[in-house]
C-alpha positions in Angstrom: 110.1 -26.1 -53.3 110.2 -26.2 -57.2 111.0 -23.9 -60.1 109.7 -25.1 -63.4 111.6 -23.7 -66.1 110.2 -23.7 -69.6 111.0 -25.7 -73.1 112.0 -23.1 -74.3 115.7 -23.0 -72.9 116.4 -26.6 -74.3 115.3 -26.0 -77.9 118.1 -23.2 -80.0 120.1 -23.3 -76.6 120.8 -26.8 -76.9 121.1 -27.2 -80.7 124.2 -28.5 -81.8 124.4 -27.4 -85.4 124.5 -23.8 -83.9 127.4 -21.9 -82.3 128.2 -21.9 -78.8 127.3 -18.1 -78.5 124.6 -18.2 -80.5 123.3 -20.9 -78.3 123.9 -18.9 -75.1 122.6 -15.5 -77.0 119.3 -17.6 -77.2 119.0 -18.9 -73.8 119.8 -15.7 -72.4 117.1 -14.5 -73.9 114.5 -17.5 -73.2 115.8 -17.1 -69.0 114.9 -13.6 -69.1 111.6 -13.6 -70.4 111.1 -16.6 -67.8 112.0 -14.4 -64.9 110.4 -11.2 -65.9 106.8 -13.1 -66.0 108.1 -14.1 -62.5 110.2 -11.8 -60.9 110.6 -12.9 -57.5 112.2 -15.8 -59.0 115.6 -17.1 -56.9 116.8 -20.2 -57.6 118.7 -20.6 -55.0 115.2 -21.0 -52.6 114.4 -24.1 -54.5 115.3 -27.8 -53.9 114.3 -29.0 -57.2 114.7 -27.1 -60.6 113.1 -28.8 -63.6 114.4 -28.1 -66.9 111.7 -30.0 -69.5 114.1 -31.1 -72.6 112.7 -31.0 -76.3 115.8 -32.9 -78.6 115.5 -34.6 -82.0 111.4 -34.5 -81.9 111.0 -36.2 -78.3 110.3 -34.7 -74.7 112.5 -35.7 -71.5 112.9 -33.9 -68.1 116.4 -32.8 -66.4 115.9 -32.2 -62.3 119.0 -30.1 -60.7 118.4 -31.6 -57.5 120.1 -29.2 -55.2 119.3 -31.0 -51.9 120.5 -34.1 -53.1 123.3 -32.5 -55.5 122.9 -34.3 -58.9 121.5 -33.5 -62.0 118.8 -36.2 -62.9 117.9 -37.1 -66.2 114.1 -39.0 -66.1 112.7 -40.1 -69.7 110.2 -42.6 -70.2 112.1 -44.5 -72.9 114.8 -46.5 -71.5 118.1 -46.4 -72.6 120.0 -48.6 -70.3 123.6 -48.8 -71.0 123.3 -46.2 -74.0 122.0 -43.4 -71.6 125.2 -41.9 -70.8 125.7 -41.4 -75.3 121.9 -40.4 -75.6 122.1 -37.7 -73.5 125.6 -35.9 -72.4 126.3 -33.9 -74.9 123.0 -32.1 -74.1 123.1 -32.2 -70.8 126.8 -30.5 -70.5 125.8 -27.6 -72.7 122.6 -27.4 -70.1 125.0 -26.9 -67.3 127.0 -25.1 -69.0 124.5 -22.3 -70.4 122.7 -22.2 -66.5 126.2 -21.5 -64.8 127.6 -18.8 -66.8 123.9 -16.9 -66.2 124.2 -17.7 -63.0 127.8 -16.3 -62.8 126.5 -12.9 -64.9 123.6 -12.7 -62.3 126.4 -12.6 -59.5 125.8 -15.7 -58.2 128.9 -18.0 -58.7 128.8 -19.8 -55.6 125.1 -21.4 -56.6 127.2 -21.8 -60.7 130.3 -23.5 -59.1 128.2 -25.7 -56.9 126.0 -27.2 -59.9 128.8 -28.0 -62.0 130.7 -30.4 -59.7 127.0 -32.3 -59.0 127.2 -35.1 -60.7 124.7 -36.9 -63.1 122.4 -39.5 -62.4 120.4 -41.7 -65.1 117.1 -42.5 -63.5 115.2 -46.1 -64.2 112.0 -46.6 -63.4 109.4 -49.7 -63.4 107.3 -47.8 -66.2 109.7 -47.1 -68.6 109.0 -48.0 -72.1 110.6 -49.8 -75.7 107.6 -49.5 -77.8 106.3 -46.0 -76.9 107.5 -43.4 -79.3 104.2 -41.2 -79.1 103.3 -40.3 -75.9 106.8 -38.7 -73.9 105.2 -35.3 -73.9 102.5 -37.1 -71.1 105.1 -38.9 -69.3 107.2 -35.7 -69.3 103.9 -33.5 -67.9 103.6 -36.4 -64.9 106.9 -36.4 -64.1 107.2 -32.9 -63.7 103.3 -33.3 -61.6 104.6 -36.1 -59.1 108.7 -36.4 -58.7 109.6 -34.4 -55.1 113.4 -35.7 -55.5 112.9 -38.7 -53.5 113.0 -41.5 -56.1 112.2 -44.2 -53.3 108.3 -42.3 -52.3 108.1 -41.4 -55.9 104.7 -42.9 -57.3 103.2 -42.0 -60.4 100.4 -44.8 -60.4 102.0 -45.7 -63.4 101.7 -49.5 -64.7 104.5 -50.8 -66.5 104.4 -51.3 -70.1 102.7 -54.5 -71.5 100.5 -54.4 -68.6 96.9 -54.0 -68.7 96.3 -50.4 -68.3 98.8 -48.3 -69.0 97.5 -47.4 -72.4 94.3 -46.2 -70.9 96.4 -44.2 -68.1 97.9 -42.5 -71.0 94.3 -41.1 -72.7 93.3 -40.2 -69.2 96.3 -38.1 -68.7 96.3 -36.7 -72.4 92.7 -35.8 -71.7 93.6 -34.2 -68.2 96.6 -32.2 -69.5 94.5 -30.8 -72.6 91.9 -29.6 -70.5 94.0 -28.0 -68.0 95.9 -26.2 -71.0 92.5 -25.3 -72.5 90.9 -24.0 -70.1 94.2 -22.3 -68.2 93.1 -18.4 -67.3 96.8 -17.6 -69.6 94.7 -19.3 -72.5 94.1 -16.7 -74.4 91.6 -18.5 -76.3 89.7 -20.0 -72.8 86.3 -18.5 -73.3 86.0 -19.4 -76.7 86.8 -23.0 -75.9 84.7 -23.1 -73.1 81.4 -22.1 -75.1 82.5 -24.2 -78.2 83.0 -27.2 -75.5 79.5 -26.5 -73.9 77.8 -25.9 -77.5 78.9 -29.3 -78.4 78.1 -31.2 -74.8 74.6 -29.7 -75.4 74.5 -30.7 -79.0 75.5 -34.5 -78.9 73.4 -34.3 -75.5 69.9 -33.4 -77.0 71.1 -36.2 -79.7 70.9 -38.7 -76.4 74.4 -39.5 -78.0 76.2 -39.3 -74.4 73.1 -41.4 -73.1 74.0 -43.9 -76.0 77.7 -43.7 -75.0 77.6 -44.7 -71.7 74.7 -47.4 -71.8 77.2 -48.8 -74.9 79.7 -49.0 -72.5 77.8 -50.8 -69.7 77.4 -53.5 -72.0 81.0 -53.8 -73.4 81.9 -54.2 -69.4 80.1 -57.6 -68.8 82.4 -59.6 -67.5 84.9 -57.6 -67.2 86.8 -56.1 -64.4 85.8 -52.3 -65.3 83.8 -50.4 -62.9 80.3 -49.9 -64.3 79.5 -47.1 -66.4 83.1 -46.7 -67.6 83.9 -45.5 -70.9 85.9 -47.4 -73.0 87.9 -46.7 -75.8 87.9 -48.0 -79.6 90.9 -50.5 -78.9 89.1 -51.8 -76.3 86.8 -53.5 -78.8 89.7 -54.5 -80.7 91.1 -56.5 -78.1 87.5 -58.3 -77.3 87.1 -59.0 -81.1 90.7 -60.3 -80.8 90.1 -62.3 -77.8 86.8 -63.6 -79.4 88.2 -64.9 -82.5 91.3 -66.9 -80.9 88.1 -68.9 -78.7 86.1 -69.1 -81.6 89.5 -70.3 -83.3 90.4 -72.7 -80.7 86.8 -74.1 -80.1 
């Protein structure tokens, strides 16, 4: 079982140029709106609570891991040694702002319980260096494929430097956009829809999609890439690249 909580509780709540009340006033409010959308909510049915973590313009994910009693912090940029200053003085106002709610709701055993787990800094093969622009994906596949067991945990992930995790990346940008889009709480969903089908039939009756794909059954000769694929601009970077160091070395 898991509870996905919303960004909201981790933007004023956790800002440190604000007041402690203030930043409890706030959270209060963000919880409560969570719960009455969902108001059979009780957190002490789940085994993993997921609190996604906006701070200083990038996105992270904290797991309360209540079967395994630790808090888990799991961010695509890897911090190493330098974890534990990154992010504890966020993550103690976290557990901090969740146990006296918990305490007002009258439950103090679940608030005493989370405050003596202790904190776990999670590395995984994927992590990134040189990826500053795409944490709010990693964040959205986290939350998709981590059940608390960090041993069965696969994300399909490459690692970084490897062919393909860039093109994992679109993929997943595309997939998340379209699932927000066209989400039946999108208030916008219908317009979307017919603006998305107007301009499928549009570039279609151009034979630009036919154009598209037959372009990219010729960028995939002799390449590993299943037939038909699309690529992306880049793509045709790294072949001009790769032509000009042979042309180069010839």
């Amino acid at each position: 079982m898991r509870l996905f909580l919303n960004i909201g509780l981790s933007i004023v709540p956790l800002d440190e140029t604000r007041s402690e009340d203030e930043q409890y006033k706030i959270y209060v409010t963000e919880m409560n709106h969570f719960l009455q959308k969902h108001p059979n909510t009780k957190f002490k049915d789940y085994d993993l609570i997921f609190f996604p973590i906006l701070a200083y313009e990038h996105f992270y994910l904290v797991a309360l891991n209540v079967k395994a009693r630790t808090w888990e912090v799991i961010d695509n940029i890897r911090h190493a040694k330098a974890a534990n200053n990154v992010y504890t003085a966020k993550l103690r106002r976290l557990k901090k702002h969740f146990a006296k709610y918990l305490k007002e709701k009258e439950q103090s055993w679940f608030a005493s319980s989370i405050i003596r787990m202790k904190t776990i800094y999670l590395t995984m093969p994927w992590q990134t260096l040189q990826n500053n622009t795409d944490c709010g994906v990693f964040l959205m596949r986290h939350m998709e494929t981590y059940k608390g067991d960090k041993k069965k945990w696969d994300t399909q992930f490459k690692e970084e430097g490897q062919p393909g995790q860039r093109e994992q990346l679109v993929r997943l940008r595309i997939k998340y956009a379209d699932a927000m889009l066209t989400s039946h709480v999108n208030e916008n969903r219908n317009f979307v829809i017919r603006e998305s089908n107007f301009l499928y039939n549009k570039l279609a009756g151009k034979g630009l999609l036919k154009a598209i794909v037959e372009s990219s059954k010729k960028k995939t000769k002799g390449r590993n890439v299943k037939k038909g694929t699309v690529l992306f601009p880049e793509d045709d970077a790294d072949d001009a690249n790769v032509a000009e160091t042979k042309k180069g070395t010839e």
